[in-house]
N, CA, C and O atoms as a Tinker XYZ file with bonds, in Angstrom:
   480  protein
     1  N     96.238000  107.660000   53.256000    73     2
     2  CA    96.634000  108.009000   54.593000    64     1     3
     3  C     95.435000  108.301000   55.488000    63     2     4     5
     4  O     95.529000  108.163000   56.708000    81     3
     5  N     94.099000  108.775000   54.791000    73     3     6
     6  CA    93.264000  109.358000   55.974000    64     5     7
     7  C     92.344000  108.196000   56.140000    63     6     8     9
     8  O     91.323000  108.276000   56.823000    81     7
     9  N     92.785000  106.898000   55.387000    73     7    10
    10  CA    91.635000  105.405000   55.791000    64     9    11
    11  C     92.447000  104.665000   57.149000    63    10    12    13
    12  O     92.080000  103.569000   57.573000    81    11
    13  N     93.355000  105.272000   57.627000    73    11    14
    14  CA    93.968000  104.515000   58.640000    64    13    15
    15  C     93.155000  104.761000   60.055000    63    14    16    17
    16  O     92.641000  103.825000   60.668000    81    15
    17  N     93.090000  106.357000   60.574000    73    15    18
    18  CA    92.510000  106.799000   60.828000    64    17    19
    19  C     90.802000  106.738000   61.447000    63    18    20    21
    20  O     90.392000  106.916000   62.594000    81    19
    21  N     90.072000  106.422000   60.209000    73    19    22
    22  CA    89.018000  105.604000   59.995000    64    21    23
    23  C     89.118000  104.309000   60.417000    63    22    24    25
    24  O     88.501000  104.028000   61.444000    81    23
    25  N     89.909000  103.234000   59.730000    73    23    26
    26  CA    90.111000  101.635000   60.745000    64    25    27
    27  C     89.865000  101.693000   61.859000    63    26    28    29
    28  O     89.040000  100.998000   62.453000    81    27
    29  N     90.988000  103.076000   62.589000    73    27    30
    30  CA    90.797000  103.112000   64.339000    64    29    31
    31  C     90.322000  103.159000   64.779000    63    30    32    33
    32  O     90.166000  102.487000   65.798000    81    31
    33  N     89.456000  104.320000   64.210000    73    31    34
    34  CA    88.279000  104.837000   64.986000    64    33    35
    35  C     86.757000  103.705000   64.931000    63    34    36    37
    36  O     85.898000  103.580000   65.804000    81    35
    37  N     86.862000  102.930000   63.433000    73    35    38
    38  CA    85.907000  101.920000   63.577000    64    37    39
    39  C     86.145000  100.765000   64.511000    63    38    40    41
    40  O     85.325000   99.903000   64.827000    81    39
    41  N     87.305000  100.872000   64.874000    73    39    42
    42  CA    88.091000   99.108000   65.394000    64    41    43
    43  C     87.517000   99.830000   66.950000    63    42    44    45
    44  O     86.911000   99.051000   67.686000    81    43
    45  N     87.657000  100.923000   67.318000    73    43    46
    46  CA    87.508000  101.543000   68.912000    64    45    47
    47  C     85.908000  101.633000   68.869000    63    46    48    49
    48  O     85.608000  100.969000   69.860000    81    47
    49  N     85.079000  101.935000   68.472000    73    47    50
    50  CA    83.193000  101.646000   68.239000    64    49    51
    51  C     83.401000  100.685000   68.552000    63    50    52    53
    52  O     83.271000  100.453000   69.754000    81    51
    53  N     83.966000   99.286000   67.379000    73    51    54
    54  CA    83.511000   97.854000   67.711000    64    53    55
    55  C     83.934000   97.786000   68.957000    63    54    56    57
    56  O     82.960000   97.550000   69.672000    81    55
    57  N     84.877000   97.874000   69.554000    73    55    58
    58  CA    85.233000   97.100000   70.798000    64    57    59
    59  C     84.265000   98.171000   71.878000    63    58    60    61
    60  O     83.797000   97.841000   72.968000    81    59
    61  N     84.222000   98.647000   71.640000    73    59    62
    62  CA    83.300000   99.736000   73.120000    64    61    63
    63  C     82.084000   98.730000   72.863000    63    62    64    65
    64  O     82.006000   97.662000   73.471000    81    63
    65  N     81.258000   99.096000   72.035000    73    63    66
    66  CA    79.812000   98.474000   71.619000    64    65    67
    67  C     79.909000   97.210000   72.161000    63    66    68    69
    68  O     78.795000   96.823000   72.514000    81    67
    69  N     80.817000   96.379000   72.378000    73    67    70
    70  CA    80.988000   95.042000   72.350000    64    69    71
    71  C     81.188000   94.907000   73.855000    63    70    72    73
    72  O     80.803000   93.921000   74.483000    81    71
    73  N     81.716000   95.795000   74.318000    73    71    74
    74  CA    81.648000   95.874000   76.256000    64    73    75
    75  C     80.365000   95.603000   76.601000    63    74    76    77
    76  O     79.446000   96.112000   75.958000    81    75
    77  N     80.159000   94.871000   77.527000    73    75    78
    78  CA    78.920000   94.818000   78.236000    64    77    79
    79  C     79.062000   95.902000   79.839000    63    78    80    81
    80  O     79.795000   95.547000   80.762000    81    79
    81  N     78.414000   96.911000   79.880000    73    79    82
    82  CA    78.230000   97.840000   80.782000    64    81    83
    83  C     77.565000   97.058000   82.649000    63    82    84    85
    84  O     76.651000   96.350000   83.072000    81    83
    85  N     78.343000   97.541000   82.985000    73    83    86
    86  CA    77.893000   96.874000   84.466000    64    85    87
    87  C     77.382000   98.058000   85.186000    63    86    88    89
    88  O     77.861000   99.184000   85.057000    81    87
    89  N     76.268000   97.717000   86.040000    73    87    90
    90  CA    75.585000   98.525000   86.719000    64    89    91
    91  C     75.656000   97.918000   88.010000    63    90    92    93
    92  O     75.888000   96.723000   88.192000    81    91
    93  N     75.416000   98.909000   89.055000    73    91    94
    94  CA    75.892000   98.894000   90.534000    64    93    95
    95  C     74.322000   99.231000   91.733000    63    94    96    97
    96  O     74.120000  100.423000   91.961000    81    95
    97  N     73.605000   98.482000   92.224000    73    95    98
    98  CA    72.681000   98.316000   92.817000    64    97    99
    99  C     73.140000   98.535000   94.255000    63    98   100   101
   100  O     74.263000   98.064000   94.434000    81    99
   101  N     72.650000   99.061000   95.246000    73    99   102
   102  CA    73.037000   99.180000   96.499000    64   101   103
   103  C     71.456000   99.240000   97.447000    63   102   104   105
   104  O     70.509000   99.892000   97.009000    81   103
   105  N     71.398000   98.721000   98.333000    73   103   106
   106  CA    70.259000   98.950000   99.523000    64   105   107
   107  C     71.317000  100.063000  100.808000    63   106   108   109
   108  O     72.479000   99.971000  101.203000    81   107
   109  N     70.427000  100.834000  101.047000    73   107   110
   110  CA    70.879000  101.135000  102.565000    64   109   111
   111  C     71.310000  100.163000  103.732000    63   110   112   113
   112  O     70.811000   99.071000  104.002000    81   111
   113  N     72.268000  100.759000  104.309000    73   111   114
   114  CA    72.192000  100.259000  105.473000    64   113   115
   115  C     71.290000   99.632000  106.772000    63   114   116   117
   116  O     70.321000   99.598000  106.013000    81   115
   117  N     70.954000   99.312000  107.547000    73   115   118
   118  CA    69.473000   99.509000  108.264000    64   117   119
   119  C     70.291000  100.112000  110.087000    63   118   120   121
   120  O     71.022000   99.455000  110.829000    81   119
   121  N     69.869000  101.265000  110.232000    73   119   122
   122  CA    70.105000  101.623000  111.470000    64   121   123
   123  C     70.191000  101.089000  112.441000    63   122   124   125
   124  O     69.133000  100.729000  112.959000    81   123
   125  N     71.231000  100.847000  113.006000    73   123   126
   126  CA    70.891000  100.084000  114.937000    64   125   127
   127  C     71.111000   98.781000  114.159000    63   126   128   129
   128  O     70.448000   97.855000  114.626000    81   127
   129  N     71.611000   98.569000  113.454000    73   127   130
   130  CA    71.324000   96.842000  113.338000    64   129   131
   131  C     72.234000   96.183000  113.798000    63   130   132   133
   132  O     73.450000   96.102000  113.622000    81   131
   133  N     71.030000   95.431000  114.795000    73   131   134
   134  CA    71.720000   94.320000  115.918000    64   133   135
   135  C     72.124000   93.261000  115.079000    63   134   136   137
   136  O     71.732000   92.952000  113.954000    81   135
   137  N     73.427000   92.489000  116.211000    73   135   138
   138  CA    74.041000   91.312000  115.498000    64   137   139
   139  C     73.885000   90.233000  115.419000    63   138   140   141
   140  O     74.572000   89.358000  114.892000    81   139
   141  N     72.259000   90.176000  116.336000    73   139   142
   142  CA    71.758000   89.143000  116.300000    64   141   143
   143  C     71.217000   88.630000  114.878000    63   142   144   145
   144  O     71.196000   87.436000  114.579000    81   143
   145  N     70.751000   89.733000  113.977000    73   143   146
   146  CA    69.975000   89.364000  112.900000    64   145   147
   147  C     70.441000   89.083000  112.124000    63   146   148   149
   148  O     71.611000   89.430000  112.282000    81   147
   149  N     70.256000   88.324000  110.685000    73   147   150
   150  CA    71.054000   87.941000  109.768000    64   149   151
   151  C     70.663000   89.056000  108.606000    63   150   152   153
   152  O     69.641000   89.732000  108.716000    81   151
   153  N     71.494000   89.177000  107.574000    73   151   154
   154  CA    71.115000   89.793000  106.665000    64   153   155
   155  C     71.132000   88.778000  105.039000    63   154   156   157
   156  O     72.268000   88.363000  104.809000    81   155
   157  N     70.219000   88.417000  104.105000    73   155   158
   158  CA    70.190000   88.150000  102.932000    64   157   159
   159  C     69.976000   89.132000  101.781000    63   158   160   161
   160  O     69.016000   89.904000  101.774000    81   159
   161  N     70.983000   89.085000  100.708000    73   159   162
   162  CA    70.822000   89.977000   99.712000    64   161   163
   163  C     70.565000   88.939000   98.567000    63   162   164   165
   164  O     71.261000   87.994000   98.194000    81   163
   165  N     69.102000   89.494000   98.029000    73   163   166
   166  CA    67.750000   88.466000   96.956000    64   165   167
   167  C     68.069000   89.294000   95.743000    63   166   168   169
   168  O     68.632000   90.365000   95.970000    81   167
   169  N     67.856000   89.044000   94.731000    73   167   170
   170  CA    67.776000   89.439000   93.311000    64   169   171
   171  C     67.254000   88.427000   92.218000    63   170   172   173
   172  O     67.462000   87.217000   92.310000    81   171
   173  N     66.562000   89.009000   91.179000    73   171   174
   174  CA    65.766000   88.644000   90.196000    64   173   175
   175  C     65.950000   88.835000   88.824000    63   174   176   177
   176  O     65.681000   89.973000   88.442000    81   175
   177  N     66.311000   88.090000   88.024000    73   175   178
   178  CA    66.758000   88.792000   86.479000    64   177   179
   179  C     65.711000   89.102000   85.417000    63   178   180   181
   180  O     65.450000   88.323000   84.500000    81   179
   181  N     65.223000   90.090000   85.566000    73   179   182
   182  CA    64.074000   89.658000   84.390000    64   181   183
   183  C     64.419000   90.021000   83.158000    63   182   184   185
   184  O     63.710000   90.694000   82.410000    81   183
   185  N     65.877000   89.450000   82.820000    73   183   186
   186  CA    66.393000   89.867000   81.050000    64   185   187
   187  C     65.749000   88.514000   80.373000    63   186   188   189
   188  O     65.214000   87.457000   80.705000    81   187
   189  N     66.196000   89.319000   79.088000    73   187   190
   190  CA    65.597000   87.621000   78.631000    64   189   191
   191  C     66.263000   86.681000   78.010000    63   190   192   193
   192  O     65.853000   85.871000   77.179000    81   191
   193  N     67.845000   86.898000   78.676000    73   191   194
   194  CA    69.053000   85.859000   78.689000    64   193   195
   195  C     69.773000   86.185000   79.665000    63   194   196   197
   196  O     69.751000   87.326000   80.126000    81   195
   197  N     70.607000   85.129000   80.181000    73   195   198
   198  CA    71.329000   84.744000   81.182000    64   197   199
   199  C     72.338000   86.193000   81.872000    63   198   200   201
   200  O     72.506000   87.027000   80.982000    81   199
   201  N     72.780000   86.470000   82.779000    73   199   202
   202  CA    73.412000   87.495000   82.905000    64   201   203
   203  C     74.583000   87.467000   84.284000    63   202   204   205
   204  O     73.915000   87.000000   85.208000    81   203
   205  N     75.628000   87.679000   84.673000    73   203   206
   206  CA    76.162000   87.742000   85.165000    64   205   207
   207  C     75.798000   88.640000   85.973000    63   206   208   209
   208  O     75.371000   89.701000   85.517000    81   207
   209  N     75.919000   88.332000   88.007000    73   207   210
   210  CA    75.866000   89.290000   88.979000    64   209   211
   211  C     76.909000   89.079000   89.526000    63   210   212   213
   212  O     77.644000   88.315000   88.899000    81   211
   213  N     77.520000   89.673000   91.026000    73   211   214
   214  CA    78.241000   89.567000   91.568000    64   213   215
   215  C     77.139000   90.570000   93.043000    63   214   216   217
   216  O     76.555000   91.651000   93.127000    81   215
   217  N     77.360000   89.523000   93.822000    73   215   218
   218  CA    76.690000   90.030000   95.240000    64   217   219
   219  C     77.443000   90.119000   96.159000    63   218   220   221
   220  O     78.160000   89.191000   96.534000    81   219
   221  N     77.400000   91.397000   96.739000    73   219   222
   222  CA    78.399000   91.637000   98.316000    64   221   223
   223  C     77.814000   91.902000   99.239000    63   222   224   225
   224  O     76.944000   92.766000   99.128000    81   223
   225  N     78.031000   91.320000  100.423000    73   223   226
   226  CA    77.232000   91.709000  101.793000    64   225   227
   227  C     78.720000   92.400000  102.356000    63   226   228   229
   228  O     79.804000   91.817000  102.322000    81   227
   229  N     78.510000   93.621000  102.814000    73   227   230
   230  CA    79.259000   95.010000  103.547000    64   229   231
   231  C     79.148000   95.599000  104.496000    63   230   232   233
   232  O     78.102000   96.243000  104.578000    81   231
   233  N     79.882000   95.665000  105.376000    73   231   234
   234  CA    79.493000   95.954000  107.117000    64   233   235
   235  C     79.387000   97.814000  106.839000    63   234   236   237
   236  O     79.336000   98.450000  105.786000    81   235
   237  N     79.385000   98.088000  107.713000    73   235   238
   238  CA    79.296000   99.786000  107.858000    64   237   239
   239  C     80.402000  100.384000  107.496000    63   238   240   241
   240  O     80.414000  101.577000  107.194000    81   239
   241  N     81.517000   99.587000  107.481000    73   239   242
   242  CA    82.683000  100.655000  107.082000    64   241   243
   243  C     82.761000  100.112000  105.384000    63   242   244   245
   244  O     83.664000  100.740000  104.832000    81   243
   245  N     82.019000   99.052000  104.338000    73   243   246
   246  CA    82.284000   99.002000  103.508000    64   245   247
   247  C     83.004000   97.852000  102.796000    63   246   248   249
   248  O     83.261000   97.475000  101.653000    81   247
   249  N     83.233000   97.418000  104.334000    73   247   250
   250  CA    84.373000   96.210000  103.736000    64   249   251
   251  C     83.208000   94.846000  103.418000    63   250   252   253
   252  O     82.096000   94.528000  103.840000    81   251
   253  N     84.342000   94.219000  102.289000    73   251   254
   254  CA    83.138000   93.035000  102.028000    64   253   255
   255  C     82.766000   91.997000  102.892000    63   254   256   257
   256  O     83.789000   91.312000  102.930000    81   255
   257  N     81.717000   91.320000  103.794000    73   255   258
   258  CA    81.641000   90.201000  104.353000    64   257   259
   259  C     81.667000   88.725000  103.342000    63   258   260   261
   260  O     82.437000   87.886000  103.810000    81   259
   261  N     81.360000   88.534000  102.784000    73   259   262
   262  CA    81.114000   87.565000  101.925000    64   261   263
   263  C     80.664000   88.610000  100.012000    63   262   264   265
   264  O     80.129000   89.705000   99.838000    81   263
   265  N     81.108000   87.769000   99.178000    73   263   266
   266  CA    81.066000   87.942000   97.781000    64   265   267
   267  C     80.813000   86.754000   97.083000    63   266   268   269
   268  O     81.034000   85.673000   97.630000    81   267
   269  N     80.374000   86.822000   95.934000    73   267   270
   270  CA    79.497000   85.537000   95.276000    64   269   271
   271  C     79.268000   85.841000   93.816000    63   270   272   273
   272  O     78.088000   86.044000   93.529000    81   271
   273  N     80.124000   85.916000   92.856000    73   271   274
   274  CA    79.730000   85.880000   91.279000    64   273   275
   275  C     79.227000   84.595000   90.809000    63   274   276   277
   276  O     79.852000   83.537000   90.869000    81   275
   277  N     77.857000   84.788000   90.259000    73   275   278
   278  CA    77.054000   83.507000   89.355000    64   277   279
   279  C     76.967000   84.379000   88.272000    63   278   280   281
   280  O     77.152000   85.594000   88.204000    81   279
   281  N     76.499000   83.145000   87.025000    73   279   282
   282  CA    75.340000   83.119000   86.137000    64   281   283
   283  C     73.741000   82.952000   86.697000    63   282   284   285
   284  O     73.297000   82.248000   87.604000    81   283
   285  N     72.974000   84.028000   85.644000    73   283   286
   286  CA    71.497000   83.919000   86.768000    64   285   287
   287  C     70.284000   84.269000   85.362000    63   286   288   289
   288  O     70.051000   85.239000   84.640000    81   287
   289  N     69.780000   82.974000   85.503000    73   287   290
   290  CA    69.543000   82.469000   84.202000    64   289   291
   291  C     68.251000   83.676000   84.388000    63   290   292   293
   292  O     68.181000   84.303000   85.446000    81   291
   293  N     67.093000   83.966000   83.078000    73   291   294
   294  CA    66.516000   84.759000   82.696000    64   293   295
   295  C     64.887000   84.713000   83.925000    63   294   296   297
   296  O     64.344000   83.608000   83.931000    81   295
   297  N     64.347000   85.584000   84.661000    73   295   298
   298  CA    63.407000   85.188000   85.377000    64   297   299
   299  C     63.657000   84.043000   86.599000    63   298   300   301
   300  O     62.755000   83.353000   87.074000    81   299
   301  N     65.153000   83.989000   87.022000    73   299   302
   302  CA    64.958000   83.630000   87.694000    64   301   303
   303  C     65.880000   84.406000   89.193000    63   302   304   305
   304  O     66.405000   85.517000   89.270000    81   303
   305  N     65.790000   83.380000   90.152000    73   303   306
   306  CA    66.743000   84.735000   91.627000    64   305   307
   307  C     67.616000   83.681000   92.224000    63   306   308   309
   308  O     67.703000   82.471000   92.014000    81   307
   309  N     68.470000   84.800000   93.330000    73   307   310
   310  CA    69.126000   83.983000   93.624000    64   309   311
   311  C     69.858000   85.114000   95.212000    63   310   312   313
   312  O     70.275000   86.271000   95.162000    81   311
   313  N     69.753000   84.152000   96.472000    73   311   314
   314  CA    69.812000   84.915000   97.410000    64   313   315
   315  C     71.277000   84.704000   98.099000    63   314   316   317
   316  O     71.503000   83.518000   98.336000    81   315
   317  N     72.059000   85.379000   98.377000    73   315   318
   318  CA    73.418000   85.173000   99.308000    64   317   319
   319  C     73.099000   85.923000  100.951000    63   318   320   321
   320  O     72.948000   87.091000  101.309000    81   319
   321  N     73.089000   84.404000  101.787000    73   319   322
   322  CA    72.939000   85.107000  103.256000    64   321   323
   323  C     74.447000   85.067000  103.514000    63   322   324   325
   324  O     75.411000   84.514000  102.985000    81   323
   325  N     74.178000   86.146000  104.879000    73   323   326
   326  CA    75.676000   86.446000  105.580000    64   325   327
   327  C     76.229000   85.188000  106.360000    63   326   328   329
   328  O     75.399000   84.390000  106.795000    81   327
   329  N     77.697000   84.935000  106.584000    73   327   330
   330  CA    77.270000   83.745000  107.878000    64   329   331
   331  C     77.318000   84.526000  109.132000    63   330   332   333
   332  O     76.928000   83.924000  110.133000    81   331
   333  N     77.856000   86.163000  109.331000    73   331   334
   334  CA    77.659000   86.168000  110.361000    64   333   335
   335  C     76.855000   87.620000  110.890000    63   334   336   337
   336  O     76.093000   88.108000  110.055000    81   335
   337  N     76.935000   88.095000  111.772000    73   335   338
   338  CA    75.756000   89.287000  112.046000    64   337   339
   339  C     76.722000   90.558000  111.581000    63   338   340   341
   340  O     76.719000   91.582000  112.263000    81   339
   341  N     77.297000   90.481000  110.754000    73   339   342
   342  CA    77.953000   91.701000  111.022000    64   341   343
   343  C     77.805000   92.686000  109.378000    63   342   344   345
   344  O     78.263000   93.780000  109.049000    81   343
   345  N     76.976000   91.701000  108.671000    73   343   346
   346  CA    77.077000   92.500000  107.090000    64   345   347
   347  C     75.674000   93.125000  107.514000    63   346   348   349
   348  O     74.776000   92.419000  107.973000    81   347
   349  N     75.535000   94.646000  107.309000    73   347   350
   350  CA    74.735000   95.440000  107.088000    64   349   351
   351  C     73.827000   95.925000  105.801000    63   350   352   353
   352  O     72.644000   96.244000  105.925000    81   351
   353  N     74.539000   95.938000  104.548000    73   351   354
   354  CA    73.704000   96.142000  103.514000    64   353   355
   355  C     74.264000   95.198000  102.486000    63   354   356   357
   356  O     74.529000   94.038000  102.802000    81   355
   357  N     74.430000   95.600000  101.411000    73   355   358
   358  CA    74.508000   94.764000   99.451000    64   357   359
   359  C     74.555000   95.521000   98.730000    63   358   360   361
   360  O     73.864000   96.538000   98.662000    81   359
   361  N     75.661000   95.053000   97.823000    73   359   362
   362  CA    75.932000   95.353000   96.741000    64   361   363
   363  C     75.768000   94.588000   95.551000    63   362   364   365
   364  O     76.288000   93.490000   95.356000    81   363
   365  N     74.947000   95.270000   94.677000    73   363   366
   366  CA    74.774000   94.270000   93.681000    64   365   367
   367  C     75.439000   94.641000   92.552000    63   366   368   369
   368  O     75.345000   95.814000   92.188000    81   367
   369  N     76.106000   93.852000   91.918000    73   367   370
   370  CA    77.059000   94.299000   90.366000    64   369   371
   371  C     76.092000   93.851000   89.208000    63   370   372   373
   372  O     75.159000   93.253000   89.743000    81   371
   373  N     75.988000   93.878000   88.342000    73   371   374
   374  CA    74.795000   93.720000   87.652000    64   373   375
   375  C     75.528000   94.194000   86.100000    63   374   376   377
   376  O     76.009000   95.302000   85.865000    81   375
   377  N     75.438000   92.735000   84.911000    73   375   378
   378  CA    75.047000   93.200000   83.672000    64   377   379
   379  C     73.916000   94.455000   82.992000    63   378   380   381
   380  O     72.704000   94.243000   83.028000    81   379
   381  N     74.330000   95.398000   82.551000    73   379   382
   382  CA    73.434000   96.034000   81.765000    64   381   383
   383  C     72.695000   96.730000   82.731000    63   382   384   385
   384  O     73.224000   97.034000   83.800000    81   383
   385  N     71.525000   97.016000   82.475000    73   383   386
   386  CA    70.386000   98.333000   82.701000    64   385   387
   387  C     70.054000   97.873000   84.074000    63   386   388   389
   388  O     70.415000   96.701000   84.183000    81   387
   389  N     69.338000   98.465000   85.519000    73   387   390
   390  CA    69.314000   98.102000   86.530000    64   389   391
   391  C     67.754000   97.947000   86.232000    63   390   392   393
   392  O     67.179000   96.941000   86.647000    81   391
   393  N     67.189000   98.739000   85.656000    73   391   394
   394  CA    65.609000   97.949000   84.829000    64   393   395
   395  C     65.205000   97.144000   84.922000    63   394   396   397
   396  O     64.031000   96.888000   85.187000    81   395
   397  N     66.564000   96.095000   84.616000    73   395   398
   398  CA    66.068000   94.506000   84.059000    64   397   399
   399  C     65.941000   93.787000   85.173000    63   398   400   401
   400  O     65.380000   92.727000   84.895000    81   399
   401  N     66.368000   93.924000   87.029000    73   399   402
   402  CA    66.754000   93.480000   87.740000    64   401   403
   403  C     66.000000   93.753000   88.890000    63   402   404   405
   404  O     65.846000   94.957000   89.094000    81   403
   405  N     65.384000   92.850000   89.859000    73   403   406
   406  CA    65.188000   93.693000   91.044000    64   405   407
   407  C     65.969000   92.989000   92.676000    63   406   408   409
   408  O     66.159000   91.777000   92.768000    81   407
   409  N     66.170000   93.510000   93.299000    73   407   410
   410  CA    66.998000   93.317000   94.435000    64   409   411
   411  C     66.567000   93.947000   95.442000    63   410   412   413
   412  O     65.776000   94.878000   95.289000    81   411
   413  N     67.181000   93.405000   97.163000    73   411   414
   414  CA    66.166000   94.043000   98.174000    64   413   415
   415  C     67.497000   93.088000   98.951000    63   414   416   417
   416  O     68.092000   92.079000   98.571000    81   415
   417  N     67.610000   93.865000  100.089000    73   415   418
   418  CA    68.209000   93.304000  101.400000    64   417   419
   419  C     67.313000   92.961000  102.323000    63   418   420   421
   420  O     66.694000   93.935000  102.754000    81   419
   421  N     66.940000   91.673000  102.902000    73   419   422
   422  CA    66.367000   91.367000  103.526000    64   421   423
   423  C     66.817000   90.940000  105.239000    63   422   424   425
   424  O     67.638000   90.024000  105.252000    81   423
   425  N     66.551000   91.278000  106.173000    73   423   426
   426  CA    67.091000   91.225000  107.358000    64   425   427
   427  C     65.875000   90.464000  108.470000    63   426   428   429
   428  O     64.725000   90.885000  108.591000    81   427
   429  N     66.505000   89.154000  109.285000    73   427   430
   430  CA    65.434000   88.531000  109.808000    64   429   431
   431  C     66.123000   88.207000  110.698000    63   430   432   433
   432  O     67.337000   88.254000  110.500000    81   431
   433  N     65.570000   87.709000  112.148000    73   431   434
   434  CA    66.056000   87.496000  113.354000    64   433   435
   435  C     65.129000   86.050000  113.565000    63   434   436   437
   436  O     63.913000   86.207000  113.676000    81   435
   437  N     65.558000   84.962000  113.610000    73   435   438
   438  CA    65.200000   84.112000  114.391000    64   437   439
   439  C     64.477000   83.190000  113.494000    63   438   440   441
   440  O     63.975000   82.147000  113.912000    81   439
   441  N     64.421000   83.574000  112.247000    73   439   442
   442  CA    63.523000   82.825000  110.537000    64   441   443
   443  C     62.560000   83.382000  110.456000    63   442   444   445
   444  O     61.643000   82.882000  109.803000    81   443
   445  N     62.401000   84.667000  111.112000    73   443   446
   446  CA    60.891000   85.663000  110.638000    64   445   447
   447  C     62.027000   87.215000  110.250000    63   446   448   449
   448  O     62.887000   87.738000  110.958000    81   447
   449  N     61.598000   87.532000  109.011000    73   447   450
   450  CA    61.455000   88.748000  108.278000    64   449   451
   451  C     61.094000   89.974000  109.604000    63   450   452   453
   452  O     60.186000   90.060000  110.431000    81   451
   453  N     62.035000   90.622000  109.361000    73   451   454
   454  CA    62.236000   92.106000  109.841000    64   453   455
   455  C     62.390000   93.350000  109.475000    63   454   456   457
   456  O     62.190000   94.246000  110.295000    81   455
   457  N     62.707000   93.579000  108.399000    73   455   458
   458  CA    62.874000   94.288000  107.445000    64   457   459
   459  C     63.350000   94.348000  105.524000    63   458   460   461
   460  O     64.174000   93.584000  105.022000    81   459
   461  N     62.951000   94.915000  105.125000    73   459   462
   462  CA    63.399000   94.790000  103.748000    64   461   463
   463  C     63.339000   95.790000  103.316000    63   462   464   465
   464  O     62.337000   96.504000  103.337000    81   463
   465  N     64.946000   96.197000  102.578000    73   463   466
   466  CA    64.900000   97.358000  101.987000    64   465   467
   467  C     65.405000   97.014000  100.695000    63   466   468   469
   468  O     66.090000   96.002000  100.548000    81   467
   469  N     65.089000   97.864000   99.635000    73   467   470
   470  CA    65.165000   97.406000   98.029000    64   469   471
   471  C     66.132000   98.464000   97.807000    63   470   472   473
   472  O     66.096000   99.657000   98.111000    81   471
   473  N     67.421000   97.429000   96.924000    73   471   474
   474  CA    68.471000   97.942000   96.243000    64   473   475
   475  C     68.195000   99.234000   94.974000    63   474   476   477
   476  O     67.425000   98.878000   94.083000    81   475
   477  N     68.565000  100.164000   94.895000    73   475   478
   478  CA    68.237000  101.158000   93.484000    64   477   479
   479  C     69.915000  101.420000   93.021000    63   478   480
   480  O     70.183000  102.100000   92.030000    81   479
């Protein structure tokens, strides 16, 4: 009777252990930001296998402008621009440790760079 018990509790380890943990990356907002400018949210995988993201560009109240789940192979990036002026920051969803990853909202008016702030 008390090996049943045991099964469960081993069968509930395996399956937890076996979850892959998602981590949540965010940049600030950028103050005053006019609607002229565009916003791109960049990221970089430096695991050393393939990993699933999911990128959101989010106006000030939160809501999503555009969303984008890839595969994003090891060392390499991958950028989602807004189409229109109204996404303010990014959200990045992220396999595993935020370590392995780096990310930055980038904001440019006219095809010149204006600001960049990095996701933590």
């Amino acid at each position: 009777m008390r090996t049943f018990p045991s099964l469960a509790a081993s069968a509930l380890l395996a399956l937890i252990a076996g979850t892959a943990q998602a981590t949540v990356l965010s940049s600030a907002p950028i103050e005053g930001y006019p609607s002229d400018q565009t916003l791109s949210c960049n990221i970089v995988n430096l695991n050393i296998m393939q990993r699933t993201v999911t990128v959101e560009l989010l106006d000030y109240s939160g809501d999503a402008v555009a969303t984008e789940t890839f595969g994003l192979l090891p060392n390499h990036g991958h950028a989602v621009a807004s189409a229109s002026g109204s996404a303010a920051w990014c959200r990045f969803t992220v396999d595993g440790s935020a370590r392995s990853y780096r990310a930055v909202a980038v904001y440019d008016k006219d095809g010149k760079y204006t600001t960049a702030i990095p996701a933590q």
